[in-house]
C-alpha positions as CSV (number, residue, x, y, z in Angstrom):
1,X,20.7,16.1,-18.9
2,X,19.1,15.4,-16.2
3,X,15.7,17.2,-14.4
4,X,16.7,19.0,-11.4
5,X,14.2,17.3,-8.9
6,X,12.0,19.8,-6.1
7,X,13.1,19.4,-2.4
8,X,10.5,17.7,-0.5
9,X,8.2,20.1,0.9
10,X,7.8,20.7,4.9
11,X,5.0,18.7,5.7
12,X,3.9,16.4,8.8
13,X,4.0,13.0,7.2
14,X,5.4,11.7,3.6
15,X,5.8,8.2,2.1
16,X,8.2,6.3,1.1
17,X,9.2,3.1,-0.7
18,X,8.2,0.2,0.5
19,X,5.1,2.0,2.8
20,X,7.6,3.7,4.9
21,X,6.8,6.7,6.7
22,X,9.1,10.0,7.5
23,X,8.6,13.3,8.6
24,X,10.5,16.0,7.7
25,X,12.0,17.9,10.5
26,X,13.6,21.5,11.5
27,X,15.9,20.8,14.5
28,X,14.6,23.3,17.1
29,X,17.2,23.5,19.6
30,X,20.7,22.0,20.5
31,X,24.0,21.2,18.4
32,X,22.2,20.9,15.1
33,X,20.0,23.9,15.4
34,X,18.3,24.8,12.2
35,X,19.5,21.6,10.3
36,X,16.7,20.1,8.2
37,X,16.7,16.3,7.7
38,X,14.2,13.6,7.2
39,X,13.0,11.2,10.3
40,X,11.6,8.2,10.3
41,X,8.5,7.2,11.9
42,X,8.4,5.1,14.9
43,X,5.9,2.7,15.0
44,X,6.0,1.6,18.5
45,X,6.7,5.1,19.6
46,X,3.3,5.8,17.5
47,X,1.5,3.1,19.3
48,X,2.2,4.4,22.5
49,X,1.3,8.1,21.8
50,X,-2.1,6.7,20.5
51,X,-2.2,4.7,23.6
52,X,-2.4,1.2,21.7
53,X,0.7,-0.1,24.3
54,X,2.4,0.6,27.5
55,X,5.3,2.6,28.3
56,X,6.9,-0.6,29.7
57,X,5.5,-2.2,26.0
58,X,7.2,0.6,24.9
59,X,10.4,0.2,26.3
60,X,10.5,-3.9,25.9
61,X,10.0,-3.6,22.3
62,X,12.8,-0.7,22.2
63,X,15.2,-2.7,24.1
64,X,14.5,-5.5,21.4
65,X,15.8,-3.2,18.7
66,X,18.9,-2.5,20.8
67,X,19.8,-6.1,21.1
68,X,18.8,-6.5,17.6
69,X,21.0,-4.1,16.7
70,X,24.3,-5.0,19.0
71,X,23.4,-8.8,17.8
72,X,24.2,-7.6,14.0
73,X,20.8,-9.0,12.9
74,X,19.4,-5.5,11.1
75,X,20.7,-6.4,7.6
76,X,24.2,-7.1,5.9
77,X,26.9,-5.2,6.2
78,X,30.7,-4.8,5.2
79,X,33.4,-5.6,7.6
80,X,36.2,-2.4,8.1
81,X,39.1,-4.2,6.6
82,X,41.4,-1.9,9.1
83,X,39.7,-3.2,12.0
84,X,40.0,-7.4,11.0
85,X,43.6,-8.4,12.1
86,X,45.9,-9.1,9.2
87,X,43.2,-7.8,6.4
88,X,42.2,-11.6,6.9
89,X,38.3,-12.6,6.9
90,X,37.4,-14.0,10.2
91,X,34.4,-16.4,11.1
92,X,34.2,-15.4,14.7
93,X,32.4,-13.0,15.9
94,X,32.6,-10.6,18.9
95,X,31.4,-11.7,22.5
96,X,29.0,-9.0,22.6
97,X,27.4,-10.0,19.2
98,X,27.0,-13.7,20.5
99,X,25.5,-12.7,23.9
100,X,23.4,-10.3,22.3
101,X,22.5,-13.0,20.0
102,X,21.8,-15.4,22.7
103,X,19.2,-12.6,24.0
104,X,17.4,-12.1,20.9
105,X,16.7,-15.8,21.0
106,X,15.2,-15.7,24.6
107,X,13.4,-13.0,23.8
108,X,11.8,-14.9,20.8
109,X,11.5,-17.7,22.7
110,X,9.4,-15.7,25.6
111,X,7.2,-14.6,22.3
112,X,6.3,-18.0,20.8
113,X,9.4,-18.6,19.2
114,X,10.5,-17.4,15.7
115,X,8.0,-19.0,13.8
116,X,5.1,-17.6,14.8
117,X,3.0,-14.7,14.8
118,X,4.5,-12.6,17.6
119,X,8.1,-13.5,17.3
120,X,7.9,-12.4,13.5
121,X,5.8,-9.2,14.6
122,X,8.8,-8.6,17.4
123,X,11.2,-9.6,14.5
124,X,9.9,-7.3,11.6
125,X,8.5,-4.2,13.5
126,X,10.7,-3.8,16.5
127,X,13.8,-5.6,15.2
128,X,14.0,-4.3,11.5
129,X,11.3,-1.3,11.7
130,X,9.0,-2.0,9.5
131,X,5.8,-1.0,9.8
132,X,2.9,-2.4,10.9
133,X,1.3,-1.9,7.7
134,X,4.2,-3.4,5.3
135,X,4.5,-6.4,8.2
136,X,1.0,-7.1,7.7
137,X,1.3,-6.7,3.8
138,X,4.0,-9.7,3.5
139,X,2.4,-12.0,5.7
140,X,-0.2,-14.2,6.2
141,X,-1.2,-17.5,8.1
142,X,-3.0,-20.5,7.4
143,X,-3.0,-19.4,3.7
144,X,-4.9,-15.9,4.5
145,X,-3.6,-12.2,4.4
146,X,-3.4,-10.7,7.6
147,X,-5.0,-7.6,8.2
148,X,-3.0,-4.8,9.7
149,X,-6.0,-4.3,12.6
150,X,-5.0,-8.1,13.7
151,X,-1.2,-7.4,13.0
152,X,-1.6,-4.9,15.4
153,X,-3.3,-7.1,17.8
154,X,-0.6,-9.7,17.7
155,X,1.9,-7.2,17.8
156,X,0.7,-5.6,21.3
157,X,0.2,-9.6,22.8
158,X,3.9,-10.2,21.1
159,X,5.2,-6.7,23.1
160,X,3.1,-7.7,26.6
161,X,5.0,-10.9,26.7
162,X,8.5,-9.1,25.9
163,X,7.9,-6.5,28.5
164,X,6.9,-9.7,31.1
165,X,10.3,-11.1,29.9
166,X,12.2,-8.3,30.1
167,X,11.3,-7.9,33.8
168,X,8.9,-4.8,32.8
169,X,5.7,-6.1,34.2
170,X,4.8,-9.0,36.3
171,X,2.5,-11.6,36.2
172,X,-0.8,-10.9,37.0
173,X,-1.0,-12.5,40.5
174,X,2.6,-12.8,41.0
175,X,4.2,-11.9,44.9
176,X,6.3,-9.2,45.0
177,X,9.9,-10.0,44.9
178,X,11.1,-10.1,48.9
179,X,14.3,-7.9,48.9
């Protein structure tokens, strides 16, 4: 048999594996009134409550994750076999993907590329949602650990130039656009 297991108490913040973060939650209003589930934490949505970024930060790093997301780049999945013509495997994939693909690699490109500090910090926190703390625990550079105060610091540089890419902010100096 095995031991019936205590729900997870109310509480502001919990752990999980792998330094992950939830809170669990009581909907307060709206279709799912009075449901109970478990939410993640955001870390840039974190950041810019504790006024470490920018709402336009903010929102460059958020529409990162989108792309990330439409570009099928958050992990592997299974194909629907009802929606691949004839039950066949197909290597192409979908025009959306590719563009959104394309995207994600200008974006990284605007960053420093994918190889260094800021695209991986774009990569691993905005893209995949980690945190800033299990991002800093898996990498390091020049043969160092990195500490999560300067994975913090690369990450916000990382998110200024994605907002200045993604037409968020301009260039310090820069004319505004004649229209």
């Amino acid at each position: 048999m095995s031991a019936k297991t205590k729900p997870t108490p109310y509480g502001p913040v919990r752990p999980l594996a792998g330094s992950r973060q939830v809170e669990w939650v009581r909907e307060a209003s709206g279709e799912h009134q009075g449901n109970e589930h478990f939410r993640t934490i955001d870390s840039l949505r974190l950041m810019l409550k504790n006024g470490t970024i920018t709402p336009p930060m903010h929102d460059a790093g958020q529409e990162f994750s989108a792309t990330f997301v439409r570009a099928q780049l958050d992990g592997p999945r299974a194909l629907a076999l009802d929606r691949i013509r004839g039950g066949q495997w197909c290597d192409s994939i979908t025009e959306r993907t590719a563009f959104a693909r394309k995207r994600i690699g200008q974006a990284l490109d605007a960053v420093g590329g994918i190889g260094s500090p800021g695209g991986s910090a774009v990569w691993h926190v905005a893209g995949l949602g980690q945190s800033i703390k299990e991002w800093s625990a898996q990498q390091g550079w020049n043969g160092r650990p990195l500490s999560q105060p300067e994975a913090r610091g690369i990450l916000v540089a990382a998110l200024a130039m994605l907002a200045m890419h993604y037409g968020y902010l301009r260039e310090a100096g820069s004319k505004p656009l004649d229209r």
